[in-house]
C-alpha positions in Angstrom: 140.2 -60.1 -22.1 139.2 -56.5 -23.3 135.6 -55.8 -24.6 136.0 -55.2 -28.5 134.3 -52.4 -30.2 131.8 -54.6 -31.9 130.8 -56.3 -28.5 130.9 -53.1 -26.4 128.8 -51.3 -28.9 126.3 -54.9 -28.8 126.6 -54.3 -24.7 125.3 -50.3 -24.5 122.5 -51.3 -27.2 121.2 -53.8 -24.8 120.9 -51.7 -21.7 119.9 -49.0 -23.9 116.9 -51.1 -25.3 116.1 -52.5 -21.5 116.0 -49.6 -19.9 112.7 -48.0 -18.8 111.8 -44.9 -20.3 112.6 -41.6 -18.6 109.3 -40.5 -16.1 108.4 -37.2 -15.9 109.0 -35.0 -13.0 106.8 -35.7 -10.0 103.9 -32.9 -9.6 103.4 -32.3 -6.1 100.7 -29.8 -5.8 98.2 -32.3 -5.1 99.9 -33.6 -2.6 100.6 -30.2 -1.1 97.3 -29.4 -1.1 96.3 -32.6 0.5 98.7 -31.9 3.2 97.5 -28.5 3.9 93.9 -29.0 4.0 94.8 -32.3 6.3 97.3 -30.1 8.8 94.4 -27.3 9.3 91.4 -29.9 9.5 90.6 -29.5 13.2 90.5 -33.1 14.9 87.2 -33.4 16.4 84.4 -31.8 13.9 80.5 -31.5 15.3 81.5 -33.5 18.3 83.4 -36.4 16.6 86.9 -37.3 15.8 86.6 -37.2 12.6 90.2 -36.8 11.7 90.4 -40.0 13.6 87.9 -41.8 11.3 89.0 -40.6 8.4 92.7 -42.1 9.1 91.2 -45.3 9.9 88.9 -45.3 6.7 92.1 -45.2 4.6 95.0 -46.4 6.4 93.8 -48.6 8.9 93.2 -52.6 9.1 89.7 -54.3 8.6 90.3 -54.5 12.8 90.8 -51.5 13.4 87.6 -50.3 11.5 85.4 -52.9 12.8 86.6 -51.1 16.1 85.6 -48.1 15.5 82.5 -48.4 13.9 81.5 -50.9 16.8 82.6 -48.0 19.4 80.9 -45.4 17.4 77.6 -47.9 17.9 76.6 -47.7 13.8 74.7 -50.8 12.6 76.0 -52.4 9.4 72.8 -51.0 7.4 74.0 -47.3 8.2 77.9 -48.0 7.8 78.1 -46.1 4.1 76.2 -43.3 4.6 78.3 -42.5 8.3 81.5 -43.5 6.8 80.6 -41.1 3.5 79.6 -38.9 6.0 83.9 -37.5 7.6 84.9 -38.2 4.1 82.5 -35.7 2.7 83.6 -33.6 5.2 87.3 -33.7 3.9 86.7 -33.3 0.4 84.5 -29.9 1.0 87.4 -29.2 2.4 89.9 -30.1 -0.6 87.7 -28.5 -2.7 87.4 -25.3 -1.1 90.8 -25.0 -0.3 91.6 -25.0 -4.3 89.1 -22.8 -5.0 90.9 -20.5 -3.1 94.6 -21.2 -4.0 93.1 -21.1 -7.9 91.2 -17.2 -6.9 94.9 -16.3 -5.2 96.8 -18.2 -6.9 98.8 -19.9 -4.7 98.9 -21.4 -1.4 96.3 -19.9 0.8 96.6 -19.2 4.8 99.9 -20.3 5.2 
């Protein structure tokens, strides 16, 4: 059988009131600028990887940081302060890296 007005106009109403609101448009400057402090961060930094750490301190497993800090030889009571320590290092380096894109506007050094 056809849909009838009455129930096709009852249909769109109900996917109209079920449907999730429109998001805005994605802002990817962050991202961007993420990506281009992260591509120019040298991988070893005063003699340690600290690229390497810092991938392990976000993306990697409770094992593979229990690796690491036993390798790096850091006792449990100094684990914050070297840990804060490479992700310092990064965010100096987010921050400067805006301040300069904000004085040029734009992307800087590519």
């Amino acid at each position: 059988m056809k849909e009838t007005e009455e129930e096709k106009r009852q249909r769109e109403e109900d996917e109209l009131r079920y449907r999730e609101l429109p998001q805005p448009a994605p802002d990817y400057d962050d991202a961007e600028l993420l990506q281009d402090v992260w591509s120019r961060m040298p991988d070893w930094i005063e003699g340690t990887p600290a690229k390497k750490n810092i991938k392990i301190f976000v993306f990697g497993t409770a094992r593979q940081l229990d690796n690491l800090v036993r390798k790096a030889g850091i006792p449990s009571s100094e684990y914050l302060k070297w840990r804060n320590q490479f992700i310092r290092i990064f965010f100096e380096r987010v921050e400067r890296e805006d301040e300069l894109r904000k004085e040029f506007g734009g992307v800087v050094g590519r």
